[in-house]
C-alpha positions in Angstrom: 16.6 11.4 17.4 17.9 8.4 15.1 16.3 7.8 11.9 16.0 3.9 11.8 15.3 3.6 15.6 12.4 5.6 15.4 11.0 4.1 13.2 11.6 1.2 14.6 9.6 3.0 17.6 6.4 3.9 14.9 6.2 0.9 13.0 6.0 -1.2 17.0 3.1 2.0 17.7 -0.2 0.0 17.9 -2.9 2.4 18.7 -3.7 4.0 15.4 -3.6 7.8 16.8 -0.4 7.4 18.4 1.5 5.8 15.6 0.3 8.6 13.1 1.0 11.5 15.7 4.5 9.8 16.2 5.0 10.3 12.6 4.2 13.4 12.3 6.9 14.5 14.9 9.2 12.3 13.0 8.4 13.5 9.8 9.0 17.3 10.5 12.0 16.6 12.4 13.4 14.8 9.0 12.4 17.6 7.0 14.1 19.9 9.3 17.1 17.5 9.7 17.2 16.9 13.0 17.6 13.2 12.5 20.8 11.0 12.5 21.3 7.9 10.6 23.5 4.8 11.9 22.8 2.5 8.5 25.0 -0.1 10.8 22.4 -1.1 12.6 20.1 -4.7 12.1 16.3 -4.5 10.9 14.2 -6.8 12.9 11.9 -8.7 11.6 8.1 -8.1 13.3 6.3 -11.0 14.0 2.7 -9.6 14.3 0.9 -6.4 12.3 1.1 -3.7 14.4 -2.9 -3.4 14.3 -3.7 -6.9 15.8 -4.7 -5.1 18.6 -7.0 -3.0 17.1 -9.0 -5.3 14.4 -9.7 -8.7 14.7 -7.3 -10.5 12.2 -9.4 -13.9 10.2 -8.5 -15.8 7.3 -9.0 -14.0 4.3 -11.2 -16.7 3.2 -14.2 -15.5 5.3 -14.3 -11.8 5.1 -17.9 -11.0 3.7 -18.0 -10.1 0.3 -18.7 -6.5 -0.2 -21.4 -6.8 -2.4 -24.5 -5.0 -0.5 -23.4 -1.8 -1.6 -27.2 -0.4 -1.7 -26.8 -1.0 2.4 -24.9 1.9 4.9 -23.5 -1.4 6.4 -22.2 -2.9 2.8 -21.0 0.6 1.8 -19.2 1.1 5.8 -17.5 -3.0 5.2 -16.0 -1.4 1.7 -14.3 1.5 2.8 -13.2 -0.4 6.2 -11.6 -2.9 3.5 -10.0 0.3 1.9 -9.4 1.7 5.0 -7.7 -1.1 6.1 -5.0 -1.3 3.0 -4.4 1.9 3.4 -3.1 2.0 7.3 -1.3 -1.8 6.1 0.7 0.4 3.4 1.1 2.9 6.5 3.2 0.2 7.7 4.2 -1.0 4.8 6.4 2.5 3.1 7.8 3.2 6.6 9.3 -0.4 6.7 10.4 -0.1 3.2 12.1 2.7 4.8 13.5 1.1 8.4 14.4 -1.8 6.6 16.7 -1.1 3.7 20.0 0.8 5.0 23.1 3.1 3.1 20.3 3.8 0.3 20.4 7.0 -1.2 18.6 10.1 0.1 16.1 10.0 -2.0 14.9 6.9 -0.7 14.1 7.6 1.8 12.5 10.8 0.8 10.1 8.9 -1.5 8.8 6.0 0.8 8.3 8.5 4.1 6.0 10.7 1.4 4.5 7.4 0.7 3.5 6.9 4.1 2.2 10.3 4.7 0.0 10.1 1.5 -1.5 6.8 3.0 -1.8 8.2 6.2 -3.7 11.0 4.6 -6.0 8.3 2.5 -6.6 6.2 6.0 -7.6 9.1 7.8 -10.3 10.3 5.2 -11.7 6.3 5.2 -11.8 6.5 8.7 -13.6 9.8 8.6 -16.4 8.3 6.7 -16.7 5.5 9.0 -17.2 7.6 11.7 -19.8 9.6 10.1 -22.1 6.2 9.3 -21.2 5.0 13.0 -18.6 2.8 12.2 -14.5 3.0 13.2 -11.3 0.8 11.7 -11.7 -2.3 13.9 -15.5 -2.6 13.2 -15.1 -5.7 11.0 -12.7 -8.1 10.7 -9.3 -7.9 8.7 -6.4 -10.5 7.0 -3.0 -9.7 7.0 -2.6 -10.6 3.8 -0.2 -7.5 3.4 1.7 -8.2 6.8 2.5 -11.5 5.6 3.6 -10.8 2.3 6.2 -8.3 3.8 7.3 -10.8 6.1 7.9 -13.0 2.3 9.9 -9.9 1.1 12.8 -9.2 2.9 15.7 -8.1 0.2 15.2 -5.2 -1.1 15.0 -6.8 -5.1 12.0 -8.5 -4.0 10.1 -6.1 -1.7 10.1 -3.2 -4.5 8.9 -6.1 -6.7 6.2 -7.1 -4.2 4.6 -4.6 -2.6 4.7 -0.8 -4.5 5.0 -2.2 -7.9 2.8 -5.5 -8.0 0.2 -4.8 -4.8 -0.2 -1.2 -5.5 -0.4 -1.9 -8.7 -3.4 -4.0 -8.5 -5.3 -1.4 -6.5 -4.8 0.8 -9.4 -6.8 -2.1 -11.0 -9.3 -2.7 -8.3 -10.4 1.0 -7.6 -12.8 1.9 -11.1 -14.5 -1.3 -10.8 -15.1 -0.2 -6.8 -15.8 3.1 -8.6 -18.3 2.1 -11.0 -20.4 -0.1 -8.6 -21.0 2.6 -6.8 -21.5 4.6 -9.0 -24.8 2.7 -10.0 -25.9 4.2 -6.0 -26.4 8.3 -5.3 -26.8 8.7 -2.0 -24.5 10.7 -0.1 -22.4 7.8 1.1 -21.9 6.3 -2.0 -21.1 10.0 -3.6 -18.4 10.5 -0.4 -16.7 7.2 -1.3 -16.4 7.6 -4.8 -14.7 11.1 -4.0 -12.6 9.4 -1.1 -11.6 6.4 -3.7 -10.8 9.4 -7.1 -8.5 10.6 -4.4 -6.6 7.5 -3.7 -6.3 6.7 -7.3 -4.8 9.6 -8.7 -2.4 9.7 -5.8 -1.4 6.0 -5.9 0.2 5.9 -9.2 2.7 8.0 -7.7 3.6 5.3 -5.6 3.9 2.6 -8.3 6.0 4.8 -10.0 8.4 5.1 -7.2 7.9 1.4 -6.9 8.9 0.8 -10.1 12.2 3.4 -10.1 13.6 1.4 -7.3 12.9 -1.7 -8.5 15.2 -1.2 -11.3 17.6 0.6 -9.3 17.9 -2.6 -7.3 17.8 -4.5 -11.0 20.9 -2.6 -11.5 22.3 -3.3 -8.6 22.5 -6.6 -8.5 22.7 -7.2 -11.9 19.2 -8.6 -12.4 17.4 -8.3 -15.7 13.8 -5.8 -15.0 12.8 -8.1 -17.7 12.3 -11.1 -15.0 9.8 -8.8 -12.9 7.2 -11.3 -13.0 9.3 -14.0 -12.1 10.3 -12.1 -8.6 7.3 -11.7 -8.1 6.0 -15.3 -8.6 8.1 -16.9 -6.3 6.1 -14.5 -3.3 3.1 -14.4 -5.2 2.4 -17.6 -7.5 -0.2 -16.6 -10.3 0.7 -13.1 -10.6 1.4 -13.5 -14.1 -2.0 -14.8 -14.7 -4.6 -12.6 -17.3 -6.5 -10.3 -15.6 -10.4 -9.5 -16.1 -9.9 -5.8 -16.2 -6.1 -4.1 -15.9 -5.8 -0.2 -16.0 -3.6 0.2 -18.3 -3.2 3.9 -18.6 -2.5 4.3 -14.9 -0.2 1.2 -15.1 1.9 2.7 -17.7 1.9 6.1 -16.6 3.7 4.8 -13.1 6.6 2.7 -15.7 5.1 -0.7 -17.1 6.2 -1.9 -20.5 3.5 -2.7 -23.1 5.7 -5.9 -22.8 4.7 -6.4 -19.3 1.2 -5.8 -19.6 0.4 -8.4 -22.4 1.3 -10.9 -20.0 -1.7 -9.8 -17.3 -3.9 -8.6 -20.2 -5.3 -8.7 -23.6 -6.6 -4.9 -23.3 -4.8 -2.7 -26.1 -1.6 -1.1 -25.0 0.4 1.4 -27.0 4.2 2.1 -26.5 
């Protein structure tokens, strides 16, 4: 087996049980180095998500609002939402790790552990789904992620991007999803608040590896980690802007500057 080519293979996977019992394979035989790696080969660039088969992909700009949280439907369109980040971010780590070649070892190591961990988080939304009648492609989806992959190509901006700015905000989002459901105690609501702690703690790990090869890349190329905000921007415009509620704590426990921070929010941070 060759590393980037099967990859290639799993990231092209479009039903959901295949592409996560490919990885597995993959995974184990990577562990057990049985892989090898021909970094001369080209990246393509994918022109469609591989779940466009599965969900019906909309504009963002009419998915429901998931506000009926008292409802089994409202609760079942929130953790689909969730569910659905989390199998984009599938997608997402291994392309970080198909698409960037001669990185170092540990790389590679970080973004496939990535992908299991989201594979793990996927798999316990779509368990919940299934228990309330419901399965990933019961509602519609954006590809709000797809796209912005597709926007970060080089390696500077895609560490910028995705783990350290998109992950980031879900380390924002979740307690506000947390506490609104909190204010409901049935079992559902109790099994998403447990399913959503567990994505939370494990996600700042992510940032954090986000952020490490974000300024390896700074390094690299010479770039100040200073302009972060400004990479980001040109993907992302108004991702500087103040933010209602940031998570400060988690954000600096994964590598942000109290620097950084006052420029999203006037919170208190502490160096």
């Amino acid at each position: 087996m060759e590393f980037f080519t099967s990859l290639e293979k799993i990231l092209k996977t479009q039903d959901t049980e295949e592409k996560i019992t490919e990885f597995s394979l993959f995974y184990k035989a990577y562990h057990d180095k049985q892989l090898s790696f021909y970094h001369d080969s080209s990246p393509i660039v994918f022109t469609s998500p591989s779940y466009a088969k599965t969900c019906r992909i909309v504009d963002a700009r009419v998915i429901p609002k998931r506000t009926a949280l008292s409802t089994t439907k409202g609760k079942a369109l929130l953790i689909h939402a969730i569910a659905h980040i989390e199998y984009s971010a599938i997608d997402l780590a291994l392309d970080h790790a198909y698409r960037f070649r001669h990185m170092p070892q540990k790389f590679y190591d970080d973004w496939l552990e990535v992908a299991e961990d989201e594979i793990r988080h996927f798999l316990l939304c779509e368990a919940l789904l299934k228990q309330h009648g419901y399965h990933y492609g019961s509602f519609d989806v954006h590809a709000f992620l797809f796209d912005v992959s597709q926007k970060s190509l080089d390696l500077l901006t895609r560490m910028a991007v995705v783990p350290r700015h998109l992950e980031a905000s879900g380390l924002d989002a979740n307690p506000q999803m947390i506490q609104k459901l909190s204010k409901h105690h049935d079992s559902f609501a109790k099994a998403c608040i447990s399913t959503l702690e567990t994505i939370l703690k494990e996600e700042v790990s992510h940032v954090q590896k986000g952020d490490y090869w974000f300024k390896w890349a700074c390094q690299r190329e010479g770039v100040d980690p200073e302009k972060y905000f400004d990479i980001v921007e040109k993907v992302l415009p108004g991702a500087k802007k103040k933010k209602p509620f940031v998570n400060v704590k988690a954000r600096q426990k994964a590598g942000f500057s109290c620097k950084e921070l006052r420029l999203i929010t006037d919170q208190e941070c502490q160096e």
